[in-house]
N, C-alpha and C positions, 0 to 999 in steps of 0.2 A: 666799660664792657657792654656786647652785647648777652639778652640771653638767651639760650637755647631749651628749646623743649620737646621731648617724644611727641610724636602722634598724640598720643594714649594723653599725656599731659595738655595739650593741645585740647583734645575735647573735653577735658575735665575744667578747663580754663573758660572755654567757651560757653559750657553747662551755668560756671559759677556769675557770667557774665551778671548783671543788674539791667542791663539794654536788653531787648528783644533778639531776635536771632534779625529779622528786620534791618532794623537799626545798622548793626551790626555791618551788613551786607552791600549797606547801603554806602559805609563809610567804605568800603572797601571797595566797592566799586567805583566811586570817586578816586579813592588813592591810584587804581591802576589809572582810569583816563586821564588823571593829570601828567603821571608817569608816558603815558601813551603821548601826551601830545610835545611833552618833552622830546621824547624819541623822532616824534614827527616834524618837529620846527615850528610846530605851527599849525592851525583846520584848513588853511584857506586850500582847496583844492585839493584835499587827502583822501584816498581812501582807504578802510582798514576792516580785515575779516576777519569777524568772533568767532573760536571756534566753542560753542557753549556745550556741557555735558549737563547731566539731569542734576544735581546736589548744589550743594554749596557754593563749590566754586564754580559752576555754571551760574548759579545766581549773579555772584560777582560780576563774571561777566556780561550779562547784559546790563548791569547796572551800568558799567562802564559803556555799555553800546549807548545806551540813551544818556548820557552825558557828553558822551564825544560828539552824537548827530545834535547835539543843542547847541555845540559849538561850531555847526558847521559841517564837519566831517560824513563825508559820504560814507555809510557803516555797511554790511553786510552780517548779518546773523547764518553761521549754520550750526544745524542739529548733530549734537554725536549721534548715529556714524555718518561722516559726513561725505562729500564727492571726494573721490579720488584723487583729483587735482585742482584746486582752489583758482578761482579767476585772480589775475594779478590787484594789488593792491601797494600800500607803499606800507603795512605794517600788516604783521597776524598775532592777533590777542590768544593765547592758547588757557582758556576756561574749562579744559575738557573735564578732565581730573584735580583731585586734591590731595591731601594728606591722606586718607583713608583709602585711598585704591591701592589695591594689590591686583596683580596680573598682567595684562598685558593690554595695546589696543591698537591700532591701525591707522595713525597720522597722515592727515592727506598730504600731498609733494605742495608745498608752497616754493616750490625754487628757490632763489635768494633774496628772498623775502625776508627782512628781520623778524625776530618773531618778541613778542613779551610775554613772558608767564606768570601767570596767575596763581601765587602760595610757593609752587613751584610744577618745576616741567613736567605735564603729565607723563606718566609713566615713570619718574625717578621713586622710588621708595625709600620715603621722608624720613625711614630711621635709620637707614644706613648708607645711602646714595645708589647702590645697586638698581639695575635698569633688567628688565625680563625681558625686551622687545623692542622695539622702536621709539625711538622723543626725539619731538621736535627740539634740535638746539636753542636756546634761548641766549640771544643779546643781552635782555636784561631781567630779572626778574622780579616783580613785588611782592614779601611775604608779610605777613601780618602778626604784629601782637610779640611774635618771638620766631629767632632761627628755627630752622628745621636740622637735627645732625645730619641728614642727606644732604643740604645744601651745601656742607661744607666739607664731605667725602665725597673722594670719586669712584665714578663716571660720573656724581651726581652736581658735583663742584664745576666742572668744566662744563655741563648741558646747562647750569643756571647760569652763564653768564656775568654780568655786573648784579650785585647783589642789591637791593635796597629792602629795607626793613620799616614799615607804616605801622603806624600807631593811629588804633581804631578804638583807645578805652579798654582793651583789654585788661586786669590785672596779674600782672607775671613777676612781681617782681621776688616772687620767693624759687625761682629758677634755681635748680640745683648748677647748672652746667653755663658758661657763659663763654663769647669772644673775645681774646685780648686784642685790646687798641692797643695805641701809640700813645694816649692820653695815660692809661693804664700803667703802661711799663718807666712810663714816667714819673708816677704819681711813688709808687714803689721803689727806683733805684736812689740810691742813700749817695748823700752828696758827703765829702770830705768837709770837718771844721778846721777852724781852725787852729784843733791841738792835735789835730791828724799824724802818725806818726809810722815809718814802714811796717812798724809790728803788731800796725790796728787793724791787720785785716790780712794775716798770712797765712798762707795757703802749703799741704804737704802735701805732696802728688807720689805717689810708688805705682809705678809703671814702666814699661819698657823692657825688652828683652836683648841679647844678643843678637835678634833677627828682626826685631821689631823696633827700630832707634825712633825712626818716624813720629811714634806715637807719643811718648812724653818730650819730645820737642814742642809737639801740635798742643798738646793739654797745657804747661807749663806757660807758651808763648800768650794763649789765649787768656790763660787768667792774667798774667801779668797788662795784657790790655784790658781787659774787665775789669780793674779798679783792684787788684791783690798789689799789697803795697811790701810784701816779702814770698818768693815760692821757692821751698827746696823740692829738688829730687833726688828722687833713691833709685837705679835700676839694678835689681839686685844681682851682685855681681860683677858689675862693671859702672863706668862712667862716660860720659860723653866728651869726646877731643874735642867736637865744635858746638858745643849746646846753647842755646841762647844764651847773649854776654849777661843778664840779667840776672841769671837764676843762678842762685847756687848746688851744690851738686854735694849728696851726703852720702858715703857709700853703704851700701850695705853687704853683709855676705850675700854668696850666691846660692846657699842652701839654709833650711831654718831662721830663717832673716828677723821673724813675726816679733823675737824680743827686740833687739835692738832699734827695731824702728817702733814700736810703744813707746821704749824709753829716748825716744827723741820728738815727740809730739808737745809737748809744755807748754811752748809760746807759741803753737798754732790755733788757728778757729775753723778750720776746717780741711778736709782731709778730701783727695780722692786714689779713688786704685782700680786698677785695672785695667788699662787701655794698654796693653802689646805684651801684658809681663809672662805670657804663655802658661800652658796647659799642661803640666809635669803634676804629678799627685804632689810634690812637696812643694809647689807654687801656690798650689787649691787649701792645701794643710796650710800654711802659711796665712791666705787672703780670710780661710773662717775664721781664724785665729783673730785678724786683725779686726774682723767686720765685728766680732762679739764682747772685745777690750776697748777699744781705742774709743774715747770718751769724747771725739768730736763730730760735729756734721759731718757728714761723707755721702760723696757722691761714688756710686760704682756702676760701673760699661765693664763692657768689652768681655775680660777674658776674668776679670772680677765676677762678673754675671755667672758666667762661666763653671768657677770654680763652685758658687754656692748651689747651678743645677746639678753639679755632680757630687753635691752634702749626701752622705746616708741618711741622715733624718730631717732631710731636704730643707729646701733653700726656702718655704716662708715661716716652718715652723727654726729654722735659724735664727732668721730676719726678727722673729718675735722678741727675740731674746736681746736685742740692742737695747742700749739705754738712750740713744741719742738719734737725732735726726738723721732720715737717710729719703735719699733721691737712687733709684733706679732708672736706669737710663734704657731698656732693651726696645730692640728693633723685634720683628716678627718671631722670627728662629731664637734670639735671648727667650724672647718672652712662650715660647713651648719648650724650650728646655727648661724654664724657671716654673710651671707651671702644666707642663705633661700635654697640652695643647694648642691648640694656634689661636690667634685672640678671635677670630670670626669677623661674621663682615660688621657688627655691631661693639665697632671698636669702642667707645664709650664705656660700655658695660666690662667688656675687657679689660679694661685698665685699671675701674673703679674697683672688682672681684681682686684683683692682683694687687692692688690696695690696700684693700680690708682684710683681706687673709694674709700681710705680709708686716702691716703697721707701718708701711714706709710710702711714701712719694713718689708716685709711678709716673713716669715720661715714657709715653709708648710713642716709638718715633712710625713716621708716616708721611704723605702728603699733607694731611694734617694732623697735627701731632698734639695729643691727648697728656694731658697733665691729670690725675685722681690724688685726692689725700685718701687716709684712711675713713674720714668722715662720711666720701663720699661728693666731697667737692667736687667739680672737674672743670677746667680752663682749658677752651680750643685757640691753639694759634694754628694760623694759615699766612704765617709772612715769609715761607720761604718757598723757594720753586727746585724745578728739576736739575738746577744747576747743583744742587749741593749731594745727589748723586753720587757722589763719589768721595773713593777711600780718605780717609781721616778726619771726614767732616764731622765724625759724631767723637773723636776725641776733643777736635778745638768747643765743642757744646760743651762737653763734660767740663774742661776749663772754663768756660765761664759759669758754671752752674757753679763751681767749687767758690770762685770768688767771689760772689753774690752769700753765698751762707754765711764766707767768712765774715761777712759785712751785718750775720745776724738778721738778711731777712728770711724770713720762712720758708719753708721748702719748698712750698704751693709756689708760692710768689717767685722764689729764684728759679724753680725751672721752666715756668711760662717766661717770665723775664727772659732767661738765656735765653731758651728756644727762638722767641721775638727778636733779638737781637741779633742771634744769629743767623735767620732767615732772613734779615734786613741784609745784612752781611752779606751773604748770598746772592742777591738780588744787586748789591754796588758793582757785581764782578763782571768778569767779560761772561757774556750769553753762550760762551762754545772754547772750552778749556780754563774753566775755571779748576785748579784743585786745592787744597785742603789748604795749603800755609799760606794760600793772600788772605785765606778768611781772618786771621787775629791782627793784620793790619791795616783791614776795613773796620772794623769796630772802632777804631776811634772817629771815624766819617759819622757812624751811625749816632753815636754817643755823643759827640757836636750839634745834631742836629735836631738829637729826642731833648737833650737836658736846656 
């Protein structure tokens, strides 16, 4: 994992430094020229214009100027505010800004000039990626010490370009908040022994409606490629004529359902609900019912989210009252109905609030998408893109977050896990008409290729 740190932790990290501010400055001015010269191929015959502001990261950058002209490199220094339009060059170093600007500033026109930023893109604001004014797009970007959450939300994700992260001595390693790798999601997904047996890791899903069949197809299919080695489904009400050959199918009534699917839970490890079972007050009656009994890990989307914003004594002091682990899964609109507000652009803090006042495992989906335990923990994945977009993608998540618990790991761990995998998933598909059900039969590509 990478880690990531506020502003605010950022200068408290740099306060507690042992090195000089110096020092410091120094190293990091190195890191960007060598980065710099990466970009460039090479000194011989380059040239590259600094754009340096008064602080820190202006420091940075002329450290890197007089490193790059030792090797060679024809350099130019300009002053923030600088000309209007910069003379050509074959790279622009952007030093203007750092972590601590707020406002706005006035980027000279470098044309198509690659550019590499310094911490990150001036003008991007480092705690939530938000941009007030103009930045220069960055190719690549060098930060130091620890992520910034700007770099990894947008607008502020796509103006930093290719990320690189240098190590200048910093000490960070008590980050609350970090990146999942590939290495990560590895380290964490639990491999079958060999006394593995279908009922080590089964999975109940109650989902689906008369109008909604799609969705516990997409849940059901997903976990069963996720490592669930038995999944029934219940849609209450009816059953599926073509539902995956794999799964089996347990009926429930279609009104008051909440007993008989308790007393069918026994040889299960984990549970999810919600994904298309729709919005009738005796569906909502039902899903509390089950979310405050049912004595396994459970994952709840969709229309589960749903039922507990519409709780009279609302949906976290509900959530309190579970005895067992749970994963929330809501997108923007779940997460203001489950909490009377929108998460704001400091997603982070959102997810972690909806956390700790709910006692469960919040997966706030997004661009990048935000994992919180109640502790306080928080795990950013950034593996999936705009392909997943679109309808059903967040039931095939939910199915793999279910089979991941039932497998006993942690709820932190299985919803960063899914999300990483599923956004891997994502990304195997076609670039333009990807939809929801090739996703649970790329995971096995993915899961080849991590394990």
């Amino acid at each position: 994992m990478l880690p990531i740190v506020t502003p605010e932790e950022m200068a408290a990290i740099d306060a507690a430094a042992p090195e000089g501010t110096e020092v410091l400055i120094e190293r990091a001015g190195a890191a960007v020229a060598w980065a710099a010269l990466r970009m460039l191929g090479g000194a011989y015959g380059r040239t590259v214009n600094v754009i340096c502001g008064k602080g820190n990261n202006g420091a940075d950058g002329l450290v890197a100027a007089k490193h790059l002209a030792a090797k060679g490199v024809r350099v130019r220094v300009f002053d923030v505010p600088c000309p209007a339009v910069l003379p050509p060059s074959d790279l622009v170093i952007d030093a203007a800004y750092g972590t601590g600007f707020h406002g706005t500033w006035s980027p000279p026109d470098v044309g198509a000039t690659p550019v590499l930023a310094v911490d990150l893109p001036s003008g991007v604001d480092a705690l939530t990626g938000d941009i007030g004014g103009e930045v220069l797009a960055a190719a690549h970007t060098v930060t130091f010490g620890a992520l910034k959450p700007g770099l990894l939300m947008p607008p502020g994700s796509v103006l930093s370009g290719e990320l690189e992260l240098a190590d200048i001595g910093l000490d960070v390693g008590w980050a609350r908040a970090n990146l999942v790798l590939a290495a990560d999601v590895a380290g964490w997904w639990p491999e079958r022994d060999e006394y593995a047996h279908k009922w080590q890791s089964a999975v109940r899903v109650i989902a689906g409606s008369s109008t909604m069949t799609g969705a516990p197809r997409l849940v059901s299919h997903a976990a069963m490629r996720a490592g669930a080695g038995m999944v029934h489904l219940s849609i209450p009400g009816m059953t599926l004529g073509d539902g995956p050959i794999e799964i089996v199918q347990r009926p429930l009534p279609s009104t008051n359902w909440a007993d008989a699917a308790l007393a069918s839970l026994e040889r299960f490890h984990s549970i999810v609900v919600g994904p298309g079972l729709g919005r009738t007050d005796d569906t909502g009656a039902n899903v509390r019912r089950l979310v405050l009994e049912a004595p396994l890990p459970m994952v709840l989307d969709g229309d589960g989210l749903f039922a507990l914003g519409w709780s009279s004594e609302g949906a976290t002091t509900l959530l309190r009252r579970r005895a067992s682990p749970t994963v929330l899964t809501p997108h923007d609109g779940e997460y203001t109905l489950l909490t009377g507000g929108p998460p704001g652009l400091d997603r982070m803090v959102a997810a972690r609030r909806l956390a700790a006042d709910s006692g469960c495992t919040v997966l706030l989906k997004g661009a990048a998408t935000i994992v919180a335990d109640p502790g306080g923990e928080a795990l950013v994945v950034t593996a999936g893109d705009a392909r997943l977009a679109t309808a059903g993608t967040g039931d095939v998540l939910s199915g793999i977050i279910g089979a991941l618990l039932a497998t006993g790991m942690s709820p932190l761990h299985a919803a960063a896990a899914g999300a990483w995998v599923h956004g891997q998933a994502g990304r195997r598909g076609v670039r333009h008409g990807l939809v929801a059900s090739d996703l649970p039969d790329l995971l096995s590509a993915v899961l080849e290729e991590l394990l």
